[in-house]
N, C-alpha and C positions, 0 to 999 in steps of 0.2 A: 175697122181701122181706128187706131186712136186719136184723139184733136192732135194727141203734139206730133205725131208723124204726119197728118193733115197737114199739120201748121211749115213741117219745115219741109217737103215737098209743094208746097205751095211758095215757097219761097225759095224754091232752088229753080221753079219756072218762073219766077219774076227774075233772078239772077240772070237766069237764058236769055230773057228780055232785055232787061235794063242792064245788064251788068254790073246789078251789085248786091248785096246780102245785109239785113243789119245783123247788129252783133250777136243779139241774142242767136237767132235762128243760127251765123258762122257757128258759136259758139255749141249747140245741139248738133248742126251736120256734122262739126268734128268728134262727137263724141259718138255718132253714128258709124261713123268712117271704123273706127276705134272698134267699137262694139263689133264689126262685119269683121277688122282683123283679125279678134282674138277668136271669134267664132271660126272661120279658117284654119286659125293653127289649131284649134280643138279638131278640127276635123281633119285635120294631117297626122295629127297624133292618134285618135283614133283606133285605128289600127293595130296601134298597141298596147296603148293600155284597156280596150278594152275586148280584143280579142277571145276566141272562141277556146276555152280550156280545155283538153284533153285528160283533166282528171278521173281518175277510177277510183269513187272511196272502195272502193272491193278489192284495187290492186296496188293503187298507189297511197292511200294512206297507212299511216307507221301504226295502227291499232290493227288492221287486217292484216299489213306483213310480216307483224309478230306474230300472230297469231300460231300461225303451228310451231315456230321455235317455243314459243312457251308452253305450249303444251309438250314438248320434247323436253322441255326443262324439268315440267312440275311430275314426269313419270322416272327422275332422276330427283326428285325431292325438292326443287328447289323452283322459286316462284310462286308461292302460296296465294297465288290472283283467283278471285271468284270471277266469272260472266267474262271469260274471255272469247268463248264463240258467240258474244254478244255481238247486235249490228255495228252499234259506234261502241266509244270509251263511255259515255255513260252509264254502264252496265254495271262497270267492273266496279267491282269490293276487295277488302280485305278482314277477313273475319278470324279469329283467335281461335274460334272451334269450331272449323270446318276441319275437314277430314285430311286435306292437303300440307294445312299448319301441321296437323298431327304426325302424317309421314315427315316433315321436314323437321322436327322435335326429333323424332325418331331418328333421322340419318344423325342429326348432330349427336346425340347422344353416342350413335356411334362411332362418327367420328373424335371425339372427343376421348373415348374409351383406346382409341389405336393410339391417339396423342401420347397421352400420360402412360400408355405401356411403353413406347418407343424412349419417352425420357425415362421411365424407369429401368432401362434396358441402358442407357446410356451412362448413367449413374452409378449403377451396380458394375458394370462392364468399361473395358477399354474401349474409347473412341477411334473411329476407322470414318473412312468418305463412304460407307454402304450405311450404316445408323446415320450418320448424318444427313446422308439424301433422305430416308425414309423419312425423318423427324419431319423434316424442311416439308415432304410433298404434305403427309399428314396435317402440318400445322398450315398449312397455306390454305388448304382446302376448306379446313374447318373455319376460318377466318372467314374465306371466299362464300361459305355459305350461312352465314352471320352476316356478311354484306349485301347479298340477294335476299336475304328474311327483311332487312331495314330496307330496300328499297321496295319490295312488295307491299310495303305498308303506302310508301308515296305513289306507289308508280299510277292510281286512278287519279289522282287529283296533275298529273305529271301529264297522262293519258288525253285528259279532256283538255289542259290546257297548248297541247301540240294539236288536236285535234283542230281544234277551234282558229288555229292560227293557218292549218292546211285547207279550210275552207275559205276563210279569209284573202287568203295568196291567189289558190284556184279561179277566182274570178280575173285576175287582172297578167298572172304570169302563167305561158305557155308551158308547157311538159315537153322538155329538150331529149329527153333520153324517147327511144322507141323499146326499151325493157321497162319495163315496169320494176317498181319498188320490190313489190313482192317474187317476182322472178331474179329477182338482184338475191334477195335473201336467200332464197331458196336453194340457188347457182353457188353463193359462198356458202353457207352453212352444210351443202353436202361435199364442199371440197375440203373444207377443216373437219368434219366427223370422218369425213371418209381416211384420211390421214391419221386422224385419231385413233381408229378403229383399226388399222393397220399396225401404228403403233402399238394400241396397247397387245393385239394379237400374237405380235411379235417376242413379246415381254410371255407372256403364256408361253408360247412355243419355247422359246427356250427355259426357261423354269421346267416346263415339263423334261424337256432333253435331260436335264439336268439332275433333276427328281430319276428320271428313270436310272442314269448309270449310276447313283445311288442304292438303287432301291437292288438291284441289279447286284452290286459290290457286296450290301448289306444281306445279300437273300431275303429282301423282306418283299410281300408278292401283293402289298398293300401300295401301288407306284402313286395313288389321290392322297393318302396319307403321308409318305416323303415329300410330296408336293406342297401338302399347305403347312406342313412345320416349315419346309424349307423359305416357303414364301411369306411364313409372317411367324420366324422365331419370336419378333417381339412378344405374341400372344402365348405360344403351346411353349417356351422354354420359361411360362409361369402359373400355366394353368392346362389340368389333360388337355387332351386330343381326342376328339369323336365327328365325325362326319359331318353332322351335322353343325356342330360348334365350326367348323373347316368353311362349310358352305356360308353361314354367316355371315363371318368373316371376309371371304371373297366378295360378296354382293355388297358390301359397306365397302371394301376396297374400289369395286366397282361405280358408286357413287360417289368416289373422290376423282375419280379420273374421269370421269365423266366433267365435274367441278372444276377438275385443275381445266380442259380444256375448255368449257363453254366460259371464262370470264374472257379470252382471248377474242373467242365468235362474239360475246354480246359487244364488247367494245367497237367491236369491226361492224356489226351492223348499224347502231349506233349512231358511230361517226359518217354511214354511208349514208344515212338518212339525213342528217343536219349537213351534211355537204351537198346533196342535194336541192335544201330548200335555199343555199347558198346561190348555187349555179343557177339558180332559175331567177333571183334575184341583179345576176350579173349578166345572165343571157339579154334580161328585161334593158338592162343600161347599155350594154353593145349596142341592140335592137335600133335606139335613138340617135347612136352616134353622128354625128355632124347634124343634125336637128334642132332648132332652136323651137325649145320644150317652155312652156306655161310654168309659172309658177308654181300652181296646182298640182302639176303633174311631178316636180321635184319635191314637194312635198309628202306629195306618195309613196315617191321611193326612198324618201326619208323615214319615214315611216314605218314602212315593210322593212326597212332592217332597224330599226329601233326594237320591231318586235322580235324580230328573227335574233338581235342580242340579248333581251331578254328572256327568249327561251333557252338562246346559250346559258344562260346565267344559272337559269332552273335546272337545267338538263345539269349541268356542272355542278350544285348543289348537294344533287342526286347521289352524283356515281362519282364526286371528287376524291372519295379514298382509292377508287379502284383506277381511275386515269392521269390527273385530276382536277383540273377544273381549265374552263376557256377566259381569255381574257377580254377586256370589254370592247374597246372601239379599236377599228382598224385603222385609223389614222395616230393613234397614240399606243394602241397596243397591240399584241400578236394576239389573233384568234386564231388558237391553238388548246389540245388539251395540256394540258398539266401533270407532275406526277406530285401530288399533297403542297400545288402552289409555292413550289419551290424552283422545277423548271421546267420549261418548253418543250413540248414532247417534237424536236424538229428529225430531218433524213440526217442531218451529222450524228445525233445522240444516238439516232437506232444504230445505225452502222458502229458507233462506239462503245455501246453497249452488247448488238452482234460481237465484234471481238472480242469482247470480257468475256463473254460468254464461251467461245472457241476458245480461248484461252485456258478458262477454268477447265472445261473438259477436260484438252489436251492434259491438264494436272491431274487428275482425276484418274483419266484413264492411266498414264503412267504409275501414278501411286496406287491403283487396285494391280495392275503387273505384278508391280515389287512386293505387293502383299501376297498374291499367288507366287510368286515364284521361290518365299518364304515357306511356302507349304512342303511341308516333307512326304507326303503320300494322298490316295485319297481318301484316308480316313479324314485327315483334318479339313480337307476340302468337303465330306460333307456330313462334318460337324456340325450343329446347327449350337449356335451361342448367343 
């Protein structure tokens, strides 16, 4: 025991006695008193901030819940990351001549090549809403994977600094959800491929229909050959047709549709991930309510979202052409993504943008009607131009 607690225990039993205290010693027991309060409310709070975390870096960190989407991605050419079935993010690289850069060189070249035939098809030829959607899907794609090659260069330095900040969090905030991160990805990315996959089979199936009463009309007993002139006149109404050059051609198609749908998943996962570290941060301030919390302790949670805005900021950095970026504080700004930091990606825009979209169809499918129904036989319907 130390002199000065000696000293003012010795002089709280002279108080008992005589009834009185000098000042000094008042002055220490109330600083005593003091000292046992804040130690109380530290130990009322307790509980939660320092609480027993239910993290899984195997399930709930965003380097392991990527993990098999990226590798779904990079067998579709896209995401050129080294040491992705690494333990943590420290792993990962990005290197210029690995083998995976090389595939993704590769799909763009091809894509690239469907571009410039579809405008050259445009240019030579009348314009119709069927060139125009090909142009559009083609050139978005190619773009789309131009935009995944520039973040594959950030994404380890992107990696370890989420990483670092979900260790961080982990000691002090609970894991609210009973799914894991990584069963969350899992659960969405096979509901959007699975729909993808639908679609695009859909798109086959009929092309083939369509090829065959062709092939059919034409007597020609070649129904894979009607099929891929019919499905990429851009190419074979400027250069032969052989089987092979046909097959090509479909599997670089097939990399674009692959393309056009995974920037929709990567967003969605994403977002579901930084919403997360959100909710756990707001679960954390519920938790206290009506509590009268230590300084300390709101400094902490000041904190934890100081950094959790700062990795909005990186994360937003990143992927601002494809979303595009979140705003800073929530008491002065919306955090929210962005489309190129011009507006708020909120539920009125999507709904308003939903009906553009219904809208446009609607025009579309009408104006392809009138164009068929412009057709005087089926030769010209399967005319390929």
């Amino acid at each position: 025991m130390s002199e000065e607690l000696k000293y003012i225990l010795a002089e709280r039993f002279t108080f008992y006695i005589y009834g009185k205290m000098s000042p000094k010693s008042s002055s220490q027991f109330g600083k005593l008193d003091n000292l046992k309060t804040e130690m109380d409310t530290i130990g009322m709070s307790e509980p939660v901030t320092s609480s027993v975390s239910a993290f899984d870096p195997n399930a709930d960190s965003l380097h392991a819940s990527m993990r098999p989407i990226i590798m779904l991605a990079q067998c579709f050419s896209l995401f050129p990351v080294s040491g992705v079935n690494s333990p943590d993010a420290s792993y990962l690289r990005f290197t210029w001549r690995s083998p995976k850069f090389i595939y993704c060189v590769i799909s763009i070249v091809g894509s690239s090549m469907m571009t410039v035939f579809n405008i050259l098809r445009i240019v030579t030829n009348e314009i119709n809403s069927t060139k125009m959607t090909t142009l559009v899907f083609n050139g978005t794609n190619l773009i789309a994977t131009f935009l995944f090659l520039r973040l594959a260069v950030q994404w380890p330095c992107l990696m370890v600094t989420w990483e670092k900040l979900e260790k961080e969090l982990s000691y002090r905030h609970r894991k609210i959800s009973k799914t894991s991160l990584a069963a969350k990805f899992k659960i969405v990315t096979t509901v959007v491929m699975m729909f993808a996959l639908v679609e695009h089979s859909l798109s086959i199936a009929q092309g083939y229909i369509k090829a065959k009463e062709c092939a059919t009309f034409q007597e020609d007993p070649n129904i894979f050959g009607v099929y891929f002139q019919m499905q990429f006149p851009q190419i074979f109404s400027r250069i032969s047709y052989s089987l092979w050059k046909g097959i090509l051609v479909d599997l670089i198609n097939i990399l674009s549709t692959f393309s056009w749908n995974f920037v929709d998943l990567f967003l969605i996962l994403i977002s579901i991930a930084l919403t997360a570290q959100f909710r756990q941060l707001n679960s954390r301030l519920n938790s206290i309510r009506g509590k009268a919390m230590p300084e300390w302790w709101w400094a902490e949670a000041r904190s934890d979202y100081n950094h959790l805005a700062t990795l909005t900021r990186q994360l937003d950095s990143r992927i601002s052409i494809m979303v595009m970026r979140f705003l800073a504080q929530v008491t002065t700004d919306n955090i929210c993504l962005t489309g190129m930091k011009f507006f708020s990606v909120t539920r009125s825009l999507v709904l308003t943008v939903a009906g553009t979209i219904v809208t446009y169809e609607l025009v579309l499918v009408q104006f392809n009607a009138t164009q068929q129904n412009n057709s005087s036989n089926s030769t010209i319907f399967c005319e390929v131009k």
